[in-house]
C-alpha positions in Angstrom: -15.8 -18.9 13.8 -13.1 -18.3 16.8 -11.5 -22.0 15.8 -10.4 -20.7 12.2 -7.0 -20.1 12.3 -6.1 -16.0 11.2 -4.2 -15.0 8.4 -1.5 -12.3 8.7 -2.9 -9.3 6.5 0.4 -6.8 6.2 -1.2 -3.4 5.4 1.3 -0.4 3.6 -0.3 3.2 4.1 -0.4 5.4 1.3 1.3 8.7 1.0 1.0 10.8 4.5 -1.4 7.8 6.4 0.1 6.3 9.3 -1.0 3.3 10.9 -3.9 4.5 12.8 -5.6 4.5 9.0 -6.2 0.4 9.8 -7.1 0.6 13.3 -10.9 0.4 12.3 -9.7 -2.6 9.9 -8.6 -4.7 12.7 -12.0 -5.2 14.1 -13.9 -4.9 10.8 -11.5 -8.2 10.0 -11.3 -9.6 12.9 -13.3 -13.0 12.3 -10.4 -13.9 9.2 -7.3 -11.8 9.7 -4.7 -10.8 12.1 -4.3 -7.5 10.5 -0.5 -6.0 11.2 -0.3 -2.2 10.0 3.0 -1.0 8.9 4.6 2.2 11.0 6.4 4.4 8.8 9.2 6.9 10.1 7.7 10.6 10.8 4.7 10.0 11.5 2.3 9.0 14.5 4.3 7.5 17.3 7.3 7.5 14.8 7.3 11.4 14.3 10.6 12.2 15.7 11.8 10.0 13.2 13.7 11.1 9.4 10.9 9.3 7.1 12.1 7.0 3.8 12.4 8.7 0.5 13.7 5.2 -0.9 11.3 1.8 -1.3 14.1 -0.3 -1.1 15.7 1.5 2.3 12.1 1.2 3.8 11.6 -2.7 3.2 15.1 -2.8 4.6 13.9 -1.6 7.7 10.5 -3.2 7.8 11.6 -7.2 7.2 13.6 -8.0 10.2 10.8 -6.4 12.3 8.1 -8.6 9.9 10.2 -11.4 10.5 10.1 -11.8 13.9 6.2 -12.7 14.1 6.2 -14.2 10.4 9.3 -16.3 9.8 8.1 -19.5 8.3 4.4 -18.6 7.8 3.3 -19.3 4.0 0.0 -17.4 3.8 0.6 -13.9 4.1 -1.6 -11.5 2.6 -0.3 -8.1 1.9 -1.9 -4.9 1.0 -1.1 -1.6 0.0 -2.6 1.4 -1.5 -1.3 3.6 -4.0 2.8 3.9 -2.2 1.5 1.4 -0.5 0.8 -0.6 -3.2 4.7 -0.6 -4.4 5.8 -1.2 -1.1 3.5 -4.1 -0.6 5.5 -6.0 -4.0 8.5 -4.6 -3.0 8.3 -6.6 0.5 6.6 -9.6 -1.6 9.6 -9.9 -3.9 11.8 -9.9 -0.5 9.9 -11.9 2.0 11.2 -15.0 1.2 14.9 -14.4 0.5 15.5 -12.3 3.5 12.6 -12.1 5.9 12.2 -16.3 5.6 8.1 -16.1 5.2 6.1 -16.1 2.0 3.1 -13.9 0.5 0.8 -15.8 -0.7 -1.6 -13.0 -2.0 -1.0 -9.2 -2.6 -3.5 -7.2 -2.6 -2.7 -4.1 -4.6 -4.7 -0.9 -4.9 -4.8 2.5 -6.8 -1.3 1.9 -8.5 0.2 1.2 -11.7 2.2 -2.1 -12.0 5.7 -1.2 -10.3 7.3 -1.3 -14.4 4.7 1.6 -15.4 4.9 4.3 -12.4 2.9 7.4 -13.6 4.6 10.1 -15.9 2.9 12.8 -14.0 4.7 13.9 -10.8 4.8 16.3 -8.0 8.5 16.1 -6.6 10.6 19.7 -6.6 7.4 21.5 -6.8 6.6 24.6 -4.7 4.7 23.8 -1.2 1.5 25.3 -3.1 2.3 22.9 -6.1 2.9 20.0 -4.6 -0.3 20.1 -2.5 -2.4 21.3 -5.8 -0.4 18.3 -7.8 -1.4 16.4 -5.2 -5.1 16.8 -4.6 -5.2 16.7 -8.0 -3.8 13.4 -8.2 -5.8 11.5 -5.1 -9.2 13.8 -6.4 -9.2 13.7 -2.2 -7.3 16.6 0.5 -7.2 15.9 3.9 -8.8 18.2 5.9 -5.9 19.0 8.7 -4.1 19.8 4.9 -6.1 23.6 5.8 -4.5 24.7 8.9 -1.6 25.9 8.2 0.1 24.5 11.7 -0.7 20.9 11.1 0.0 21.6 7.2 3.6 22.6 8.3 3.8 19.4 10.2 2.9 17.0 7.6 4.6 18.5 4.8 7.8 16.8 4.9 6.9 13.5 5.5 3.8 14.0 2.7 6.8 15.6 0.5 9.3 12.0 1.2 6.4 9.5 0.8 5.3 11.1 -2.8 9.3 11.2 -3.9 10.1 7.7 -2.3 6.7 6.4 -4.7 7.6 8.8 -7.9 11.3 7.3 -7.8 10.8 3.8 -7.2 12.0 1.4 -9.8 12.8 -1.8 -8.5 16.2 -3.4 -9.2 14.7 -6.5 -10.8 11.2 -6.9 -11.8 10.4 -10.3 -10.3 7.3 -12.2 -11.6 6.0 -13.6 -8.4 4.7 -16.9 -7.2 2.5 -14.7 -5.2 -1.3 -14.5 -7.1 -2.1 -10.7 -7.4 -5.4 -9.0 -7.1 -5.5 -5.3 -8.1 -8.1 -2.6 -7.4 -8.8 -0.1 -8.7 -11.6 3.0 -8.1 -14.1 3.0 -11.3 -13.4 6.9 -11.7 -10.0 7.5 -10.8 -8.3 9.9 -13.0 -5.0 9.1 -11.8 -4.7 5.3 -12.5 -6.0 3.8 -15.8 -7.6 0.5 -15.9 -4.3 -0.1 -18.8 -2.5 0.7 -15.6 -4.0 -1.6 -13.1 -4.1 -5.0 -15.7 0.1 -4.6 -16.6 0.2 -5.9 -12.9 -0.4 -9.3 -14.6 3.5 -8.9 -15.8 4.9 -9.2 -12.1 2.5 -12.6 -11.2 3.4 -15.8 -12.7 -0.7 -16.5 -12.0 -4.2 -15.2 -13.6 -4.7 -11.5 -12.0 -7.9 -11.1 -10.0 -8.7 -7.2 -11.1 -11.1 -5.9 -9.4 -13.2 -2.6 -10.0 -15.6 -0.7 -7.5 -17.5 2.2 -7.3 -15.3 5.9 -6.9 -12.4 7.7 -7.5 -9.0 7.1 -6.8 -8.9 7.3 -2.9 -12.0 5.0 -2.8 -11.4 3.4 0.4 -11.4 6.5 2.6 -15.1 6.6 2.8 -16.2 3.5 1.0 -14.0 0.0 2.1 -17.0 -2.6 2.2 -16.0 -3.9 -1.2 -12.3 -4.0 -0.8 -13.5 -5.9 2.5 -15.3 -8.1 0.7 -12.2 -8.5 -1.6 -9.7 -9.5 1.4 -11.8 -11.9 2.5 -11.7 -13.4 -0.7 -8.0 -13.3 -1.2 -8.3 -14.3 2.9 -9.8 -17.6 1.3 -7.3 -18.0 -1.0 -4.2 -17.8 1.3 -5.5 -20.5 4.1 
């Protein structure tokens, strides 16, 4: 399969992941995509760096740098999980307009539609809050979350990435030429499947929604099926 020609796959972190979350992906996908993970400020090799608390201000930053390796390619996938997921439409409504490349297909995952962001929220709570608010959100902690060191370290950027997602609203809700699928974890508490089918309202085509076994941070231990889903919306996009 070396002669068929790679899709770009875009992939948005969710709340506190760097890029090193898709290293494994980029061999996993190898054979169908040319998977480009999105570096975030204050985190990873960024970590000196004052991270987003704004959608908008971070796809600001991340289309010129997008542009350079996309501009006039008309199949770009896109994915994101949970933040990631609003990111990934938020750079989809852009692309076009001011990065000059076109998503073909986003692949959204563990959010709401960007209109219906979640009532329940964690910003201005206590350091003890936020983390309980948020474990209790993802059903999911991270382990380095227990020493207290690495806890301190990851805080801030954990604390900007939850109030850049619980305060976006985009400025116009553009229904996109872009088809959409949408997955979602079969027991996550967080994200209703209501939730995940209103994601039909921002795609001008039928929405692919897809749902798989576990919880709301499903992919951390479990990605085969959303594999098998980007190589589906892989097929699509060529």
């Amino acid at each position: 399969m070396g002669d068929v020609p790679l899709v770009p796959l875009v992939c948005f972190p969710f709340a506190g992941a760097g890029a090193s979350f898709f290293r494994p992906w980029s061999a996993r996908l190898a054979d169908q995509f040319h998977v480009i993970p999105v570096q975030l400020p204050g985190r990873e090799k960024r970590f000196s760096d004052a991270p987003h608390t704004n959608v908008s201000v971070a796809i600001g930053e991340v289309i010129p740098e997008l542009s350079r390796s996309l501009r006039s390619r008309s199949d770009v996938v896109v994915f994101g999980h949970s933040l990631g997921a609003v990111l990934a439409y938020e750079l989809a409504r852009r692309a076009s307009r001011e990065g000059g490349f076109e998503v073909k297909r986003l692949v959204v995952s563990g959010s709401p539609a960007p209109s219906h962001q979640r009532d329940r929220r964690a910003t201005g709570l206590s350091d003890e809050q936020f983390l309980q608010q948020v474990s209790d959100f993802a059903g999911y902690s991270h382990p380095v979350l227990e020493d207290p060191e690495m806890r301190d370290l990851l805080l801030p950027v954990l604390r900007a990435d939850v109030e850049m997602h619980e305060g976006y609203s985009p400025s116009q809700l553009d229904v996109l030429a872009a088809s959409i699928t949408c997955l979602r974890g079969r027991d996550d508490a967080l994200v209703s499947l209501a939730d995940s089918a209103r994601w039909q309202e921002v795609t001008s085509q039928p929405l692919d929604l897809v749902e798989v076994a576990g919880g709301h941070m499903y992919l951390v231990d479990e990605p085969e099926r959303l594999f098998e889903v980007l190589h589906r919306a892989r097929a699509v996009a060529a």
